[in-house]
PDB file with one MODEL, atoms N, CA, C and O in Angstrom:
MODEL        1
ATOM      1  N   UNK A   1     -35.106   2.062  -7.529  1.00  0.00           N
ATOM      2  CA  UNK A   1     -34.954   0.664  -7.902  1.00  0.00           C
ATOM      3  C   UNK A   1     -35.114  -0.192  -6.646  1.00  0.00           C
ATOM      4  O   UNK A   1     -34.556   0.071  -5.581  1.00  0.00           O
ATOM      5  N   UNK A   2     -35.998  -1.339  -6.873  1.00  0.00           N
ATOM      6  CA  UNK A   2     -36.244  -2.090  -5.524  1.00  0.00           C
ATOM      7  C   UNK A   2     -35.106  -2.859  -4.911  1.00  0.00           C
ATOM      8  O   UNK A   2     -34.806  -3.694  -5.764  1.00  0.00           O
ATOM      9  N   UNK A   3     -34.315  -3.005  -3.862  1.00  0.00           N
ATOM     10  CA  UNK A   3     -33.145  -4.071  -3.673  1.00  0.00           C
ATOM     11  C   UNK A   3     -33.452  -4.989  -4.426  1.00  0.00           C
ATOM     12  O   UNK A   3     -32.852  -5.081  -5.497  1.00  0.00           O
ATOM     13  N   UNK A   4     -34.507  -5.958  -4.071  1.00  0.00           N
ATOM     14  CA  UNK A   4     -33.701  -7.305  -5.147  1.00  0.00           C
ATOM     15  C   UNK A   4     -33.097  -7.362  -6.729  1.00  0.00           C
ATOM     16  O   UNK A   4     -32.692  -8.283  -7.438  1.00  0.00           O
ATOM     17  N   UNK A   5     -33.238  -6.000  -6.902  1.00  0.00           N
ATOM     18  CA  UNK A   5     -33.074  -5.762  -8.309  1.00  0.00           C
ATOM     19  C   UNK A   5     -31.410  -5.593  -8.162  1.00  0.00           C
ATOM     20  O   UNK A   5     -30.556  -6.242  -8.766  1.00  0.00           O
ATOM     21  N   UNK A   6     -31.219  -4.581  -7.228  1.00  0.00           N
ATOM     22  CA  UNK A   6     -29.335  -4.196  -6.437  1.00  0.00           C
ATOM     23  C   UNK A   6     -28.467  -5.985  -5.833  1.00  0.00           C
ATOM     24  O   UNK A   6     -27.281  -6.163  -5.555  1.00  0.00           O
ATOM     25  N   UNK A   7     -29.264  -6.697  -5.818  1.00  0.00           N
ATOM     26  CA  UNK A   7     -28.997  -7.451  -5.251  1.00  0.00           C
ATOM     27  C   UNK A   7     -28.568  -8.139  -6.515  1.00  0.00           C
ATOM     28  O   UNK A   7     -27.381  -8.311  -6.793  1.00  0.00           O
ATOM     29  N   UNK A   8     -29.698  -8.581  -7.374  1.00  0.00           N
ATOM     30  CA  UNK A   8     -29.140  -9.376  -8.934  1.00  0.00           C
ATOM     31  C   UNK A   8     -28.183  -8.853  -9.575  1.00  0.00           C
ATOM     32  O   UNK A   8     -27.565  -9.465 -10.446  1.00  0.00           O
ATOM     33  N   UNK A   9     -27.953  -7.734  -9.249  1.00  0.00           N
ATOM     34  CA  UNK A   9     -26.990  -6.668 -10.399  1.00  0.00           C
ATOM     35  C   UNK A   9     -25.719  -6.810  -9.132  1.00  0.00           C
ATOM     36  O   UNK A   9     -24.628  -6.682  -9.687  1.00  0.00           O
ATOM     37  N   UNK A  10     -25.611  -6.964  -8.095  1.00  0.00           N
ATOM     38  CA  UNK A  10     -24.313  -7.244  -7.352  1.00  0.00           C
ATOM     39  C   UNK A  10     -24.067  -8.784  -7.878  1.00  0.00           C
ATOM     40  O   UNK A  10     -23.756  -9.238  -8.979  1.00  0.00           O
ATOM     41  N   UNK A  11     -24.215  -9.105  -7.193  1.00  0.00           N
ATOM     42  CA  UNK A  11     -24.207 -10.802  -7.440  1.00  0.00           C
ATOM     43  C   UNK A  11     -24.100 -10.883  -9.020  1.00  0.00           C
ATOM     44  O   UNK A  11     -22.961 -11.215  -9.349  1.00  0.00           O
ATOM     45  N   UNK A  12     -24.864 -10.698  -9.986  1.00  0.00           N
ATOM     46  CA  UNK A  12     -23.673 -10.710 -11.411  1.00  0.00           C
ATOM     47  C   UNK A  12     -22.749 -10.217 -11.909  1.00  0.00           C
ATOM     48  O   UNK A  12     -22.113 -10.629 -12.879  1.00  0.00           O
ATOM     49  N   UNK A  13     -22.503  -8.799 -10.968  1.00  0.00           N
ATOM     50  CA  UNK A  13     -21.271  -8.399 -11.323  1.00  0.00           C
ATOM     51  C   UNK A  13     -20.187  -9.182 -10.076  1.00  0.00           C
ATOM     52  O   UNK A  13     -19.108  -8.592 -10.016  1.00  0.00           O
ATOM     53  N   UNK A  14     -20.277 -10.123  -9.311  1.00  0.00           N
ATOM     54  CA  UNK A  14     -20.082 -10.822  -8.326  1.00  0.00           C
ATOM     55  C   UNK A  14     -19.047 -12.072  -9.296  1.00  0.00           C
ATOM     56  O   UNK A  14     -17.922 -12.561  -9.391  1.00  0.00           O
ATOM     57  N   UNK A  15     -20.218 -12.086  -9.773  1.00  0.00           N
ATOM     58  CA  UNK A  15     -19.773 -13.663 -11.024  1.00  0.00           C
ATOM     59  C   UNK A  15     -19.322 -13.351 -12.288  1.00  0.00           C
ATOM     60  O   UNK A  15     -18.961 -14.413 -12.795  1.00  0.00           O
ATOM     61  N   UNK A  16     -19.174 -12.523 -12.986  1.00  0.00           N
ATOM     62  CA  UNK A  16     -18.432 -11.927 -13.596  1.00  0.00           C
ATOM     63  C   UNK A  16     -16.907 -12.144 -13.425  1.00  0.00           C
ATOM     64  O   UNK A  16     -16.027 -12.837 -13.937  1.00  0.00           O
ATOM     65  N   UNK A  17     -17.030 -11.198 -12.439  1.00  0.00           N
ATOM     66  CA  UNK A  17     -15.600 -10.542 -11.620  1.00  0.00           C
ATOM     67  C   UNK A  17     -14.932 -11.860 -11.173  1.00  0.00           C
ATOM     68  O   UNK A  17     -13.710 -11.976 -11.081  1.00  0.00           O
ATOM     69  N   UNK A  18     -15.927 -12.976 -10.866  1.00  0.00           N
ATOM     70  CA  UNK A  18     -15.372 -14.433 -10.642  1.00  0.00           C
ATOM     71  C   UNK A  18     -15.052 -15.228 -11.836  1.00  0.00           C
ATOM     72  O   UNK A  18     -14.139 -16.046 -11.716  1.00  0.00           O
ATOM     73  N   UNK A  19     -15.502 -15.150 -12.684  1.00  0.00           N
ATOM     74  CA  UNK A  19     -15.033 -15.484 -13.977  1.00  0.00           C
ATOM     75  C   UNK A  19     -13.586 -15.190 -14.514  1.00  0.00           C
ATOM     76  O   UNK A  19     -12.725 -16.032 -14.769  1.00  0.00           O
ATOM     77  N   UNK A  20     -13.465 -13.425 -14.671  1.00  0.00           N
ATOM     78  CA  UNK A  20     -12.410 -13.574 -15.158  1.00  0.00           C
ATOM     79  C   UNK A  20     -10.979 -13.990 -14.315  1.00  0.00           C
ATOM     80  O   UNK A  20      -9.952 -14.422 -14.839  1.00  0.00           O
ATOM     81  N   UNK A  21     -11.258 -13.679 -12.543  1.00  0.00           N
ATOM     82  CA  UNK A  21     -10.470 -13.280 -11.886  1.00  0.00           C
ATOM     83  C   UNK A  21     -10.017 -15.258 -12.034  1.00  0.00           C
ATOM     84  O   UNK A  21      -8.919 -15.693 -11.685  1.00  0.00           O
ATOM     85  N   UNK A  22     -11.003 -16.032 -12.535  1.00  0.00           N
ATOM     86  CA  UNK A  22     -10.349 -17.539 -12.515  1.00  0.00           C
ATOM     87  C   UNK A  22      -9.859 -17.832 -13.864  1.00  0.00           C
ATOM     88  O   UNK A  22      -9.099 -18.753 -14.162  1.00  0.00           O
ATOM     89  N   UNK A  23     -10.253 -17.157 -14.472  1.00  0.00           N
ATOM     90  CA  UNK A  23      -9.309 -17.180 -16.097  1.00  0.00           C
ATOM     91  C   UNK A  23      -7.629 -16.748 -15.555  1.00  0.00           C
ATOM     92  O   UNK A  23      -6.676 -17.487 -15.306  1.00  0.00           O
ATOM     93  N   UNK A  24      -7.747 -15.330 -15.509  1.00  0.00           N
ATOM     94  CA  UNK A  24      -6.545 -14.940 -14.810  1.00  0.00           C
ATOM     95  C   UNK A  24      -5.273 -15.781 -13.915  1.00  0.00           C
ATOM     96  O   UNK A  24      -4.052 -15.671 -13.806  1.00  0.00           O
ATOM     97  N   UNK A  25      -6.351 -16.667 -13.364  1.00  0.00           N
ATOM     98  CA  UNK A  25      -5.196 -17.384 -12.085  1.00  0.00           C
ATOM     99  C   UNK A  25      -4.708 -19.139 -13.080  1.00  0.00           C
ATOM    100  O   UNK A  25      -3.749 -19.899 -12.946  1.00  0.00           O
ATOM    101  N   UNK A  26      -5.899 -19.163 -13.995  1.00  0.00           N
ATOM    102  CA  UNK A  26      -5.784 -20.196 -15.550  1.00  0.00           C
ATOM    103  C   UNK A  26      -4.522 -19.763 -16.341  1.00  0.00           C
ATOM    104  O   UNK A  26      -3.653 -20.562 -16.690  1.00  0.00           O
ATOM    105  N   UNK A  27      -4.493 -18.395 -16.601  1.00  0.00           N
ATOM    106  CA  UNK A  27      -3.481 -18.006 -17.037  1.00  0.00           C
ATOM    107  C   UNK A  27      -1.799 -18.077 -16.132  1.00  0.00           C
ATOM    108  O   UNK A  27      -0.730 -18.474 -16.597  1.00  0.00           O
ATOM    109  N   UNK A  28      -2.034 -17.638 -14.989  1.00  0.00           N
ATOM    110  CA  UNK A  28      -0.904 -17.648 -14.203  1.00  0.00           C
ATOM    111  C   UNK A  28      -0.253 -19.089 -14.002  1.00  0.00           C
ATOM    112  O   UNK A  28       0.882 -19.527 -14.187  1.00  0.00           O
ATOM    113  N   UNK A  29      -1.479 -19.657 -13.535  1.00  0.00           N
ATOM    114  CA  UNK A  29      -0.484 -21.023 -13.540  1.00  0.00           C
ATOM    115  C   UNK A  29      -0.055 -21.822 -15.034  1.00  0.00           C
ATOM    116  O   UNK A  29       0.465 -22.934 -14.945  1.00  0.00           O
ATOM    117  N   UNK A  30      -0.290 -21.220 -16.382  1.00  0.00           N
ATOM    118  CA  UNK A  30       0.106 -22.151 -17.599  1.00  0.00           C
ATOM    119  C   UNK A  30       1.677 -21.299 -17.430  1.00  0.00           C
ATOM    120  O   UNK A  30       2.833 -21.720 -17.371  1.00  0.00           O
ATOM    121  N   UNK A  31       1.037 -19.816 -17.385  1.00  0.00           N
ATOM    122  CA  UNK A  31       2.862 -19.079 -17.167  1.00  0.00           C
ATOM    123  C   UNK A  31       3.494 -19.520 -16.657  1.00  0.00           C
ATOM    124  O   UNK A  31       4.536 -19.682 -17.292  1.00  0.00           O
ATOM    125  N   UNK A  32       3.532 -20.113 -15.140  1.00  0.00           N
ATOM    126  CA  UNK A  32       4.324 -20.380 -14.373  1.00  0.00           C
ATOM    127  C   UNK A  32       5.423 -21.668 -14.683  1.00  0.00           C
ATOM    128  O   UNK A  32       6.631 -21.843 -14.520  1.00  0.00           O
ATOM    129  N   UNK A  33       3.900 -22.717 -15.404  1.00  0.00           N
ATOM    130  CA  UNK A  33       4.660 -24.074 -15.845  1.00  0.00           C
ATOM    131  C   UNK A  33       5.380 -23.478 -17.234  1.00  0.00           C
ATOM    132  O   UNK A  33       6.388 -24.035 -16.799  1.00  0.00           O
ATOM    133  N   UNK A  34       5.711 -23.024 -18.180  1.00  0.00           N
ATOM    134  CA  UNK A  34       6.249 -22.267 -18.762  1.00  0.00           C
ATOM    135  C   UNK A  34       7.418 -22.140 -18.156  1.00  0.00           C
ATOM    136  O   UNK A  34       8.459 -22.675 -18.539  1.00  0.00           O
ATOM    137  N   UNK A  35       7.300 -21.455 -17.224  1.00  0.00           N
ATOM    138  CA  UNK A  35       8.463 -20.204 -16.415  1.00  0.00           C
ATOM    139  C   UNK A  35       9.360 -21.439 -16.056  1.00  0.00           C
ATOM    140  O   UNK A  35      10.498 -21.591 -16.499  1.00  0.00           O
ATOM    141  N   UNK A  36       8.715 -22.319 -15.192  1.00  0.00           N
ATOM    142  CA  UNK A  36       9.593 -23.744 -14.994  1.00  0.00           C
ATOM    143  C   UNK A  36      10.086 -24.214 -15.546  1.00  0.00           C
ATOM    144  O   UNK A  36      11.206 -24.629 -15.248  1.00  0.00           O
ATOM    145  N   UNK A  37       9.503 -24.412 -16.685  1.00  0.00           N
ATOM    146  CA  UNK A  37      10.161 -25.647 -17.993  1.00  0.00           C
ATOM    147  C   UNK A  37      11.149 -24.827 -18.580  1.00  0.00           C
ATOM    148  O   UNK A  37      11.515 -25.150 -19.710  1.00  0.00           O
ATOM    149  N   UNK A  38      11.668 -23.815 -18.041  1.00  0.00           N
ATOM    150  CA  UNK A  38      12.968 -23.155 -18.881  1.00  0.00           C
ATOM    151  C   UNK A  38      12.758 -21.903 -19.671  1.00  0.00           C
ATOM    152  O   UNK A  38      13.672 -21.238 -20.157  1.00  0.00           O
ATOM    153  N   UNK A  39      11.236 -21.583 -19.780  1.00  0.00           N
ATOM    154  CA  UNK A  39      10.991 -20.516 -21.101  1.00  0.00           C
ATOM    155  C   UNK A  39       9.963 -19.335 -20.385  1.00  0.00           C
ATOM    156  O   UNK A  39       8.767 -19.080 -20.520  1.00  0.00           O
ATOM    157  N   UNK A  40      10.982 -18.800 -19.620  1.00  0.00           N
ATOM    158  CA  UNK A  40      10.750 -17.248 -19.288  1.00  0.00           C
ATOM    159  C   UNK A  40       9.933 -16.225 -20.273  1.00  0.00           C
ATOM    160  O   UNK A  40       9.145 -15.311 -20.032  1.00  0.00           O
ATOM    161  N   UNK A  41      10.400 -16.713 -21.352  1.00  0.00           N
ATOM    162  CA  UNK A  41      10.221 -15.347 -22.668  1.00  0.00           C
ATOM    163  C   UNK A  41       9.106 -16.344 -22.799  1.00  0.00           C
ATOM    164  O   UNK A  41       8.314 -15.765 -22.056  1.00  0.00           O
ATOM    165  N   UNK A  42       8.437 -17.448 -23.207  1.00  0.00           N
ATOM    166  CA  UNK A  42       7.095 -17.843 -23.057  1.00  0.00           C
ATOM    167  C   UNK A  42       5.872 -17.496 -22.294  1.00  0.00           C
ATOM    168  O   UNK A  42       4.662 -17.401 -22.498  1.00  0.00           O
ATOM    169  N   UNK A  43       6.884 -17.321 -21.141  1.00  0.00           N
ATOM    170  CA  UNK A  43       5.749 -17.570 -19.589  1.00  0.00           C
ATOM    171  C   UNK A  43       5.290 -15.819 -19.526  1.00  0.00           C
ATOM    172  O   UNK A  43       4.336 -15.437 -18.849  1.00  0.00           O
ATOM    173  N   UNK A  44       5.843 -15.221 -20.055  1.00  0.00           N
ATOM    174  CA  UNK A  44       5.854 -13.570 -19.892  1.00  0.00           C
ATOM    175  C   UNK A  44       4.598 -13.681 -20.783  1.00  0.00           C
ATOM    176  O   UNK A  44       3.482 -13.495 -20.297  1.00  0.00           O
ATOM    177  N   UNK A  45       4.797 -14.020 -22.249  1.00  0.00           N
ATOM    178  CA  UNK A  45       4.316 -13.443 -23.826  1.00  0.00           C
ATOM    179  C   UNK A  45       2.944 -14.361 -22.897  1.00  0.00           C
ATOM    180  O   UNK A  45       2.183 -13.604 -22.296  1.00  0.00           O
ATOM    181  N   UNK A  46       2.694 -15.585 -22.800  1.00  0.00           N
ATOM    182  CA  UNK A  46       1.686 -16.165 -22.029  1.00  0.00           C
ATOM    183  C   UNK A  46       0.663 -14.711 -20.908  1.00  0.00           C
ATOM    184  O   UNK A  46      -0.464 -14.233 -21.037  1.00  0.00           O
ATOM    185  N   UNK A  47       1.651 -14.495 -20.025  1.00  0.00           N
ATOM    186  CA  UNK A  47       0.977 -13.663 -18.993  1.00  0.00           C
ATOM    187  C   UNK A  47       0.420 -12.834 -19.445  1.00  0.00           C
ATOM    188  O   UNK A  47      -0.687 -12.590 -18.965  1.00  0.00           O
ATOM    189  N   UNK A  48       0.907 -12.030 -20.553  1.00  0.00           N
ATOM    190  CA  UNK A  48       0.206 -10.990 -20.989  1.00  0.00           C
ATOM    191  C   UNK A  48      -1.584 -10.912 -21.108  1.00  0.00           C
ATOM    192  O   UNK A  48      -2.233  -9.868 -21.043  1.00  0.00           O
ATOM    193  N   UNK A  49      -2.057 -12.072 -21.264  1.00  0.00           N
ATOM    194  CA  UNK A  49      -3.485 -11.366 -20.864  1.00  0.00           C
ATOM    195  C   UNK A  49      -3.938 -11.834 -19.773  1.00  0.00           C
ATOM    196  O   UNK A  49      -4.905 -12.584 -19.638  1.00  0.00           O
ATOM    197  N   UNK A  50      -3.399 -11.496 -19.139  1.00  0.00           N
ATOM    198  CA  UNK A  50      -3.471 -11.684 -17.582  1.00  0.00           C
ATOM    199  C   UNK A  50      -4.415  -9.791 -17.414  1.00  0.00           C
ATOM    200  O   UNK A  50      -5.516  -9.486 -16.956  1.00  0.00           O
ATOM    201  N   UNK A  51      -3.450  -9.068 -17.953  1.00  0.00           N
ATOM    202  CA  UNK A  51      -3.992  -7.710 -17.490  1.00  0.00           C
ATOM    203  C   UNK A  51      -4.960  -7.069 -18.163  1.00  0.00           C
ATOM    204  O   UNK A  51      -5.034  -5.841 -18.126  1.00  0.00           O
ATOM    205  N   UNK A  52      -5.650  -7.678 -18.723  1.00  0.00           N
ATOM    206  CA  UNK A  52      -7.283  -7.081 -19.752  1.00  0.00           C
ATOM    207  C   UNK A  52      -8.129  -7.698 -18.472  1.00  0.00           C
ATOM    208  O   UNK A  52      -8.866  -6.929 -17.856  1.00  0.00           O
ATOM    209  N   UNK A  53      -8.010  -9.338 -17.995  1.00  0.00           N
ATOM    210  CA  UNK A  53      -8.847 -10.012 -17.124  1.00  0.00           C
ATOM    211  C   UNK A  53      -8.883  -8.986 -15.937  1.00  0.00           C
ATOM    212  O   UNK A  53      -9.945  -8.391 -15.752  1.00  0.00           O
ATOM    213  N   UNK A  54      -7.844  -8.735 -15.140  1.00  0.00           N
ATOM    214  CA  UNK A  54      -7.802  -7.755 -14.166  1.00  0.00           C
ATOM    215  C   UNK A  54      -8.199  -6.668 -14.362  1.00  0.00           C
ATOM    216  O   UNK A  54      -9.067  -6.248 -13.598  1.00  0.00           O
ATOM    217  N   UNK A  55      -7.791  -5.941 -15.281  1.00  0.00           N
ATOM    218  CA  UNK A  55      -8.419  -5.030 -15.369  1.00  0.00           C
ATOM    219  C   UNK A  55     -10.203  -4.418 -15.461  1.00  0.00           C
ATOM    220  O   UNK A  55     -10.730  -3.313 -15.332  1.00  0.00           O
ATOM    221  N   UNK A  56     -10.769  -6.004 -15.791  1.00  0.00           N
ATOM    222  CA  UNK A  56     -12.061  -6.218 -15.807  1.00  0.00           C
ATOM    223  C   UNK A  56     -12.929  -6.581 -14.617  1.00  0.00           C
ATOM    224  O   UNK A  56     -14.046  -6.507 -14.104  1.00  0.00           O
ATOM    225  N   UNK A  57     -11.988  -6.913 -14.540  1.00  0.00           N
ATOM    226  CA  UNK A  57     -12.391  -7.782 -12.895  1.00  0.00           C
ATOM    227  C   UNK A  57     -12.486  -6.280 -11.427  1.00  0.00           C
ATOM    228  O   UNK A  57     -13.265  -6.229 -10.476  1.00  0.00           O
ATOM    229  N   UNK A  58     -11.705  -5.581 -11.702  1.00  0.00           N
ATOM    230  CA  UNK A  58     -11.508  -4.106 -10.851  1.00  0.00           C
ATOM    231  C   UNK A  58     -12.278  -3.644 -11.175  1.00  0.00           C
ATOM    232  O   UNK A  58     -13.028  -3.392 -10.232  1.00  0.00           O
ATOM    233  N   UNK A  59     -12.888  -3.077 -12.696  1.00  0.00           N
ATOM    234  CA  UNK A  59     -14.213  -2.559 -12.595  1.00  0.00           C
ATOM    235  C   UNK A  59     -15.299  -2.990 -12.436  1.00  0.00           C
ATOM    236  O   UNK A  59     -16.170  -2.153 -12.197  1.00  0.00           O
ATOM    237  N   UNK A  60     -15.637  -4.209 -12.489  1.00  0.00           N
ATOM    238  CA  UNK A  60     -17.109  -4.986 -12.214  1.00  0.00           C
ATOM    239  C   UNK A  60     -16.894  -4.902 -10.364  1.00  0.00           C
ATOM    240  O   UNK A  60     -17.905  -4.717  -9.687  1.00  0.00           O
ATOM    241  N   UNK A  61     -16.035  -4.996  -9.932  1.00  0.00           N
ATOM    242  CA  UNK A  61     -15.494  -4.410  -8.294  1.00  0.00           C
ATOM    243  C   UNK A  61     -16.662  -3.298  -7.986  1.00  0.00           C
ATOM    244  O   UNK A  61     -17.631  -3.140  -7.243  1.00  0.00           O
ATOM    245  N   UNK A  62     -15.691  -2.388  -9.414  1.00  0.00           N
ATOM    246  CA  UNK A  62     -16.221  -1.080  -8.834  1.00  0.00           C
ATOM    247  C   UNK A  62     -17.842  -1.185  -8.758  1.00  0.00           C
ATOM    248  O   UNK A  62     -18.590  -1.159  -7.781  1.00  0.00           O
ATOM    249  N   UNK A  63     -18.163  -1.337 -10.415  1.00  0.00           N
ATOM    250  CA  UNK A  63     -19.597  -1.600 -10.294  1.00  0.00           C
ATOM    251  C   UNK A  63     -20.354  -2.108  -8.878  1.00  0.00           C
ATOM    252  O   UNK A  63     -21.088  -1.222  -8.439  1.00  0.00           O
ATOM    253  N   UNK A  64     -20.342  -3.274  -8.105  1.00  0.00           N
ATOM    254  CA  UNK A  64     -20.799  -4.171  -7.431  1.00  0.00           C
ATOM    255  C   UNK A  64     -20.912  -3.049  -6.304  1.00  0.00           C
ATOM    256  O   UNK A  64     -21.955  -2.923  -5.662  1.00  0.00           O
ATOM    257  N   UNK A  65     -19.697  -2.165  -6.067  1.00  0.00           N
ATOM    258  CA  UNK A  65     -19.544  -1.416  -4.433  1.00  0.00           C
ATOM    259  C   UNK A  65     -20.503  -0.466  -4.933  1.00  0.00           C
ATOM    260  O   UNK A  65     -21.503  -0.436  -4.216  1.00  0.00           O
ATOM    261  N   UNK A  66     -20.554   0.454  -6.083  1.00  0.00           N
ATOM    262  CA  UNK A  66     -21.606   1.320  -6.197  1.00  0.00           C
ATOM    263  C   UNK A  66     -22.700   1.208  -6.521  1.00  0.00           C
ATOM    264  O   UNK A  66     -23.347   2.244  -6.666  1.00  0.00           O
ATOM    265  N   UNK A  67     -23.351  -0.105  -6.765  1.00  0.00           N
ATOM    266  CA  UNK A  67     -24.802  -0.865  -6.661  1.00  0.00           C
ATOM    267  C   UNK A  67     -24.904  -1.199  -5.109  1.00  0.00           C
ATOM    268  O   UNK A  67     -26.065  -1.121  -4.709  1.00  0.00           O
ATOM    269  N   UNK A  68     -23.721  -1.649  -3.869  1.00  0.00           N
ATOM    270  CA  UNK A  68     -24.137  -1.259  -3.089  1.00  0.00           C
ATOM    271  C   UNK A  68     -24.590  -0.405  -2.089  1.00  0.00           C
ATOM    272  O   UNK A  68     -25.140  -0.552  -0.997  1.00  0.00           O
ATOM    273  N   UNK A  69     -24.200   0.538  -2.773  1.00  0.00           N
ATOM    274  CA  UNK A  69     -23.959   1.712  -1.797  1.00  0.00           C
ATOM    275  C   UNK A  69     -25.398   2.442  -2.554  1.00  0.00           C
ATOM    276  O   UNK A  69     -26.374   2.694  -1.847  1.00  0.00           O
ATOM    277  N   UNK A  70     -25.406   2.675  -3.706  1.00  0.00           N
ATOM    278  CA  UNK A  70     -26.825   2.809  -3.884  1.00  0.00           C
ATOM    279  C   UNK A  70     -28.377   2.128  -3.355  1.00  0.00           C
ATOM    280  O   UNK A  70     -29.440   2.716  -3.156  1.00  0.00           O
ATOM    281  N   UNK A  71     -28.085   0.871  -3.240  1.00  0.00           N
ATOM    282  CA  UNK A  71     -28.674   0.105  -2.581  1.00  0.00           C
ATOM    283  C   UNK A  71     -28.867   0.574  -1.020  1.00  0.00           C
ATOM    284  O   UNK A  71     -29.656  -0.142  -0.403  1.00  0.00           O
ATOM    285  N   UNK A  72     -28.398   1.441  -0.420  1.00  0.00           N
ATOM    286  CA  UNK A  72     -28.551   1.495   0.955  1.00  0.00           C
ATOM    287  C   UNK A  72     -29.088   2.953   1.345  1.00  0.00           C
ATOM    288  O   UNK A  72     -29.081   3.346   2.511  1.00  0.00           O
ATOM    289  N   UNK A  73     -29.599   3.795   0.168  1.00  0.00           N
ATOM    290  CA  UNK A  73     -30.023   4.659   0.217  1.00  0.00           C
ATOM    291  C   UNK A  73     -31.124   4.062   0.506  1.00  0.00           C
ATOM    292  O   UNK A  73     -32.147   4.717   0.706  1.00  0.00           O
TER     293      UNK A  73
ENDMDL
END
């Protein structure tokens, strides 16, 4: 596969991984104002998809490091 091809396929899994990882921090801060305003048991049930985003976000990671590392063969 030619680099610029490793290169498009980093860089969208780049933006991806930027996507959710800003949903995620979307999520954290509605929890937090939650967590403030008195309602813990909100701000939790809120956080909860916090960890599908992360969890998505770690593998498009992974993806990106092993498109580069292929890339340098």
């Amino acid at each position: 596969m030619a680099k610029p091809v490793f290169n498009d396929a980093v860089i969208a899994c780049l933006d991806e991984m930027h996507s959710r990882l800003s949903e995620a921090a979307r999520i954290a801060k509605a929890a937090q104002a939650c967590a403030q305003a008195g309602s813990a048991s909100e701000a939790v049930t809120i956080s909860m998809d916090i960890e599908q985003l992360i969890y998505e976000a770690g593998r498009l990671h992974d993806a990106a490091s092993l498109l580069n590392r292929l890339s340098q063969d």
